[in-house]
C-alpha positions as CSV (number, residue, x, y, z in Angstrom):
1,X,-0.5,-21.2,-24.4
2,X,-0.6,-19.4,-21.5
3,X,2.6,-20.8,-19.3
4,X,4.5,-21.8,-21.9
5,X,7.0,-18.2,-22.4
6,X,10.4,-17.9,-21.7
7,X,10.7,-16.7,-18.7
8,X,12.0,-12.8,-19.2
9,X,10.9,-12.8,-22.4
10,X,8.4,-9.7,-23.4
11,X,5.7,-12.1,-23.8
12,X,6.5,-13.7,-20.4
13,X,5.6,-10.3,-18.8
14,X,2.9,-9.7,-20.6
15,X,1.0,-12.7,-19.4
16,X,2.3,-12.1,-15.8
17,X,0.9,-8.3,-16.2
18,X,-2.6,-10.1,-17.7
19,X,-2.6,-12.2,-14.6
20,X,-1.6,-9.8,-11.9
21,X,-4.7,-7.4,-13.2
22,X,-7.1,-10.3,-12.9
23,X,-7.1,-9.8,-9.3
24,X,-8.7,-6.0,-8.3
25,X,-5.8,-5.9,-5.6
26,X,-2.9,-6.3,-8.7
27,X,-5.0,-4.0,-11.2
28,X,-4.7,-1.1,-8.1
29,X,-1.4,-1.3,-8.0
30,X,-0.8,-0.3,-11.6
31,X,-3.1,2.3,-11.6
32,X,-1.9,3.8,-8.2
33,X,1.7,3.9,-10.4
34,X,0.3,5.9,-13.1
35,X,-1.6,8.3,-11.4
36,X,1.3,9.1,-9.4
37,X,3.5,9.5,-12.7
38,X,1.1,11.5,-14.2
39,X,1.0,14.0,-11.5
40,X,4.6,14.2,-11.3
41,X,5.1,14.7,-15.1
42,X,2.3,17.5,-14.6
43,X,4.5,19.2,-12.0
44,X,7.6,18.7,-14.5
45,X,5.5,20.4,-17.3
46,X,4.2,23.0,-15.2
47,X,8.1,23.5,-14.4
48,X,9.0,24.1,-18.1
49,X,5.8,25.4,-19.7
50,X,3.8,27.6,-17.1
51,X,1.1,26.0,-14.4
52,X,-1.7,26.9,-17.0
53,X,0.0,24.9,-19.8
54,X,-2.9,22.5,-21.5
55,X,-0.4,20.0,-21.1
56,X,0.5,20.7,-17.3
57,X,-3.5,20.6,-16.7
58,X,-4.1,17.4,-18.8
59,X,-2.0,15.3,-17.1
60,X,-2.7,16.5,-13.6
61,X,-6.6,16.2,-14.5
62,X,-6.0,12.0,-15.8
63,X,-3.8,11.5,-12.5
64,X,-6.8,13.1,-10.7
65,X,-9.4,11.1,-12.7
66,X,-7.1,7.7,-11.5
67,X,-7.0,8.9,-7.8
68,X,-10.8,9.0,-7.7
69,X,-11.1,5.8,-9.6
70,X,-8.8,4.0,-6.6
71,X,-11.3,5.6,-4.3
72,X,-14.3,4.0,-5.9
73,X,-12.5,0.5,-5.9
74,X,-12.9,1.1,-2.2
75,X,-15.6,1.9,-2.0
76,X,-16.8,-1.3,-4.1
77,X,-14.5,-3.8,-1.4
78,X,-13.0,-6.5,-2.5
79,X,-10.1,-6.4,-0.6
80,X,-10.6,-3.1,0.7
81,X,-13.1,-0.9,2.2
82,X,-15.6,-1.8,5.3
83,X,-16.3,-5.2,4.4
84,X,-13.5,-6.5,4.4
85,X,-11.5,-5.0,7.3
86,X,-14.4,-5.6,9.2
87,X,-14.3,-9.3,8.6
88,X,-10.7,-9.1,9.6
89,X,-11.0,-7.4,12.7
90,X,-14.2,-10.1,13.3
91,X,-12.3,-13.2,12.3
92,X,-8.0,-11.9,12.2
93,X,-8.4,-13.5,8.9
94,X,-4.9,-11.5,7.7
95,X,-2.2,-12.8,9.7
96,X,-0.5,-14.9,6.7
97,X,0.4,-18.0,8.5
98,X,2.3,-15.9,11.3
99,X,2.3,-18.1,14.7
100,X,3.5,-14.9,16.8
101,X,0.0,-13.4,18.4
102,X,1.0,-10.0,18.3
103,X,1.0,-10.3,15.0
104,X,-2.9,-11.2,14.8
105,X,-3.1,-8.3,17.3
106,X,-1.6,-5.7,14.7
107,X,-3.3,-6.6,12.4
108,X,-6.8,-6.4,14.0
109,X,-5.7,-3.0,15.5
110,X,-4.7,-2.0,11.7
111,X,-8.2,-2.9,10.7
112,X,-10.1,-0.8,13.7
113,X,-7.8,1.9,12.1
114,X,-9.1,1.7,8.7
115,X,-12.5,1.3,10.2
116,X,-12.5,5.4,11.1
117,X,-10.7,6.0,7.5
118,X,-12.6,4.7,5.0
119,X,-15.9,6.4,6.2
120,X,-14.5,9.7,6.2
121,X,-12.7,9.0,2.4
122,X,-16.2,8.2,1.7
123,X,-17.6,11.4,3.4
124,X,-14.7,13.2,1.7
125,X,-15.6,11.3,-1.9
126,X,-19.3,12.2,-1.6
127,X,-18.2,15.9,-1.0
128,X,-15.8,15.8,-4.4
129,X,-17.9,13.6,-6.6
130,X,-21.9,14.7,-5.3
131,X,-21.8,17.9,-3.9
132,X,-25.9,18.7,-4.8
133,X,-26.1,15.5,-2.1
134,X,-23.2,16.0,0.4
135,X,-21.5,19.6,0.6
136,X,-19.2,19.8,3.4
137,X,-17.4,23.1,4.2
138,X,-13.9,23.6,3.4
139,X,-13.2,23.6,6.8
140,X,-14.6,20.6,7.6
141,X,-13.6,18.2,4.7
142,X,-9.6,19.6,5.9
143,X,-10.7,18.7,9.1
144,X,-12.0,15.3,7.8
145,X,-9.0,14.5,5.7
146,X,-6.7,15.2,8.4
147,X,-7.9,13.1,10.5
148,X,-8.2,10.1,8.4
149,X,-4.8,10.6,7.2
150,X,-4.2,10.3,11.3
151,X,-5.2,6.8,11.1
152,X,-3.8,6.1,8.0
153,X,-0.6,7.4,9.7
154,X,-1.4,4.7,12.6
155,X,-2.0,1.8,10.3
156,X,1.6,2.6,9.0
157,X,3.4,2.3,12.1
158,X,1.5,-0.7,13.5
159,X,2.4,-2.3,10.5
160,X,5.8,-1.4,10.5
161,X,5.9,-2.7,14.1
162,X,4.2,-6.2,12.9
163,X,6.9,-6.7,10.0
164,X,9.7,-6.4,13.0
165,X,7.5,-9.4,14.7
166,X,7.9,-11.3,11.8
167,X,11.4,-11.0,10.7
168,X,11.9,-12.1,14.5
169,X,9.8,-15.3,14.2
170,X,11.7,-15.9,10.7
171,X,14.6,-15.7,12.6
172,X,13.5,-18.0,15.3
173,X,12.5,-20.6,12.6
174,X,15.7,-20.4,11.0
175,X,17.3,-20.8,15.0
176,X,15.2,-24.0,15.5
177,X,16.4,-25.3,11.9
178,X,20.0,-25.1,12.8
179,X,19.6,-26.5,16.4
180,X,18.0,-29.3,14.7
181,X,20.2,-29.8,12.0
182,X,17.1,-29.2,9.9
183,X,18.2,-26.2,7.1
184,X,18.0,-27.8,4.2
185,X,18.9,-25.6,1.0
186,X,15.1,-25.7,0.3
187,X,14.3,-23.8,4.0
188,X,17.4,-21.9,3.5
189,X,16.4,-20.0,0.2
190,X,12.4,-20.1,1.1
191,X,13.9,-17.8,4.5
192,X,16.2,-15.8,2.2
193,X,13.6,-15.2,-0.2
194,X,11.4,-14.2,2.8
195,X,13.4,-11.5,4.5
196,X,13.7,-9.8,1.1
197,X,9.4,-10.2,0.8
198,X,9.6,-8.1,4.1
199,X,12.1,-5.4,3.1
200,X,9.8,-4.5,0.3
201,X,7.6,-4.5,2.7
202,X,8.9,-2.6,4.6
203,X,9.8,-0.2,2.0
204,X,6.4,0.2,1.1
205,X,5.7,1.3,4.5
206,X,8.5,4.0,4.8
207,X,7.7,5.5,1.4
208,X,4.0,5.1,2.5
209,X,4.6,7.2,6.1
210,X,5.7,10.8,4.8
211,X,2.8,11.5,2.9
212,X,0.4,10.4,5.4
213,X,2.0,12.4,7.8
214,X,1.9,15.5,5.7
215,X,-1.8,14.9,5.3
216,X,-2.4,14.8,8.8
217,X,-1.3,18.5,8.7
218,X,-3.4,21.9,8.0
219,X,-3.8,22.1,3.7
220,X,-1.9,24.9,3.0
221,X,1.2,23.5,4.7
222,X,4.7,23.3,2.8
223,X,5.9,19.6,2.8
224,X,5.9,18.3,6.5
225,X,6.6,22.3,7.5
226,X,10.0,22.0,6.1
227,X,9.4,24.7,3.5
228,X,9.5,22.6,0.2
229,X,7.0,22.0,-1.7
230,X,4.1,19.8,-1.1
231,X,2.8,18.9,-4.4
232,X,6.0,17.3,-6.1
233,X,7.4,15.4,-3.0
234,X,3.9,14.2,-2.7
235,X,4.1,12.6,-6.1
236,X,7.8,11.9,-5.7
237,X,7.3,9.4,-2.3
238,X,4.0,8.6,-3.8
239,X,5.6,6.9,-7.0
240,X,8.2,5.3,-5.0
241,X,6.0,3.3,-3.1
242,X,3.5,2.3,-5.7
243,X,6.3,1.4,-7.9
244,X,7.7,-0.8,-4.8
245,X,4.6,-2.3,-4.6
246,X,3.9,-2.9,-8.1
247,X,7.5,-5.1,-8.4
248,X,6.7,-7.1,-5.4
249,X,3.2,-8.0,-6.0
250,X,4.6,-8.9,-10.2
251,X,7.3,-10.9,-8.5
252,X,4.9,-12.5,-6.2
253,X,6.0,-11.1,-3.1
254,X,4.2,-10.4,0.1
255,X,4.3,-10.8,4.1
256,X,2.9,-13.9,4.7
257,X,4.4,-17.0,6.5
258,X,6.3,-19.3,4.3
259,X,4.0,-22.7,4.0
260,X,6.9,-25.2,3.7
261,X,8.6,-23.2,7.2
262,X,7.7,-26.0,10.3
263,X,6.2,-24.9,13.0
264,X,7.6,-23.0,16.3
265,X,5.1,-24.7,18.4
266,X,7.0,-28.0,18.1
267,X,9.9,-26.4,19.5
């Protein structure tokens, strides 16, 4: 019965890995990790058995296939896509709880962000998948890509700013408890376990910026113009943060308010 495992045990994880791809946000995240894995065991095989290597090609062709199959999700919204940060910016329903209005802010501005990015990912989809419909120039889909990778970029750092807000109103919680003789073992591990929800996070984010950065820059660049190369670091930073994100969301992590925190406004 489902529940009923030892936690740890193999069975354990494989309902947790059942239940984390019920949701379309969960299934993304293990995808994302092996498309990133695959292209970075291409780039090994290329390494040892020549860039034309059947092997080499195969896997860089399934990591491909998994990119574009990410793109579709996004094109289908759920929790991504137009839809949804449309309703957002609308109705600032992503704030997690957070009292701290600059946080509803960032979040709102991170939506208007994605609202220029996911049109041209769909431009630059249309151009990949139906070119007999939508053929843009190569010129123009580098042009496109770079600057939705610009507002990618932007959605990064605003949210980087907006996990700073909210360690600071943890803190401030955790202030208030103390001056009110009020942290109990319960609020101090549900604060604990929330700084470490926001240094994945956080990691997330940093592994997240380089990448965007470098797509922000002309295609033929070497990585970030420092003269290594592009393709591996790509799939290297790439990885790192899918597999970030992939732990947190299996071990229920994320940047939302704690429910059982009181409130700042009684302060």
């Amino acid at each position: 019965k489902m529940g009923e495992h030892k936690a740890g045990s193999v069975l354990w994880a494989l309902e947790k890995v059942v239940k984390m791809h019920e949701s379309v946000y969960g299934w993304d995240k293990t995808v994302k990790v092996s498309a990133y894995a695959l292209g970075l065991a291409s780039g090994y095989a290329a390494s040892v058995k020549g860039k034309g290597h059947p092997l080499a090609l195969g896997l860089a062709e399934a990591g491909s296939h998994l990119g574009m199959h990410r793109v579709c999700e996004r094109l289908a919204g759920g929790p991504f896509g137009l839809p949804a940060e449309l309703d957002n910016l609308l109705n600032a329903r992503w704030t997690g709880g957070w009292e701290d209005r600059v946080i509803a802010r960032c979040v709102q501005l991170q939506s208007m962000s994605m609202l220029v990015y996911y049109p041209l990912e769909h431009l630059l989809w249309a151009n990949a998948a139906v070119p007999s419909l939508c053929k843009l120039s190569p010129k123009a889909a580098d042009a496109a890509s770079r600057v939705s990778c610009f507002f990618w970029s932007l959605w990064i750092l605003i949210d980087m700013y907006a996990v700073s807000r909210r360690y600071a109103e943890l803190e401030r919680i955790r202030a208030m408890l103390v001056r009110r003789g009020g942290l109990t073992p319960q609020m101090r591990e549900a604060i604990a376990r929330k700084r470490v929800d926001l240094c994945f996070h956080l990691f997330r984010l940093i592994f997240f910026l380089p990448n965007a950065v470098h797509w922000t820059l002309p295609s033929d660049s070497t990585y970030l113009k420092t003269g290594l190369p592009a393709r591996q670091l790509i799939h290297i930073f790439g990885l790192a943060e899918a597999l970030t994100g992939w732990i947190g969301f299996f071990q229920g992590r994320g940047p939302s308010r704690p429910a059982c925190l009181p409130s700042l406004k009684s302060e």
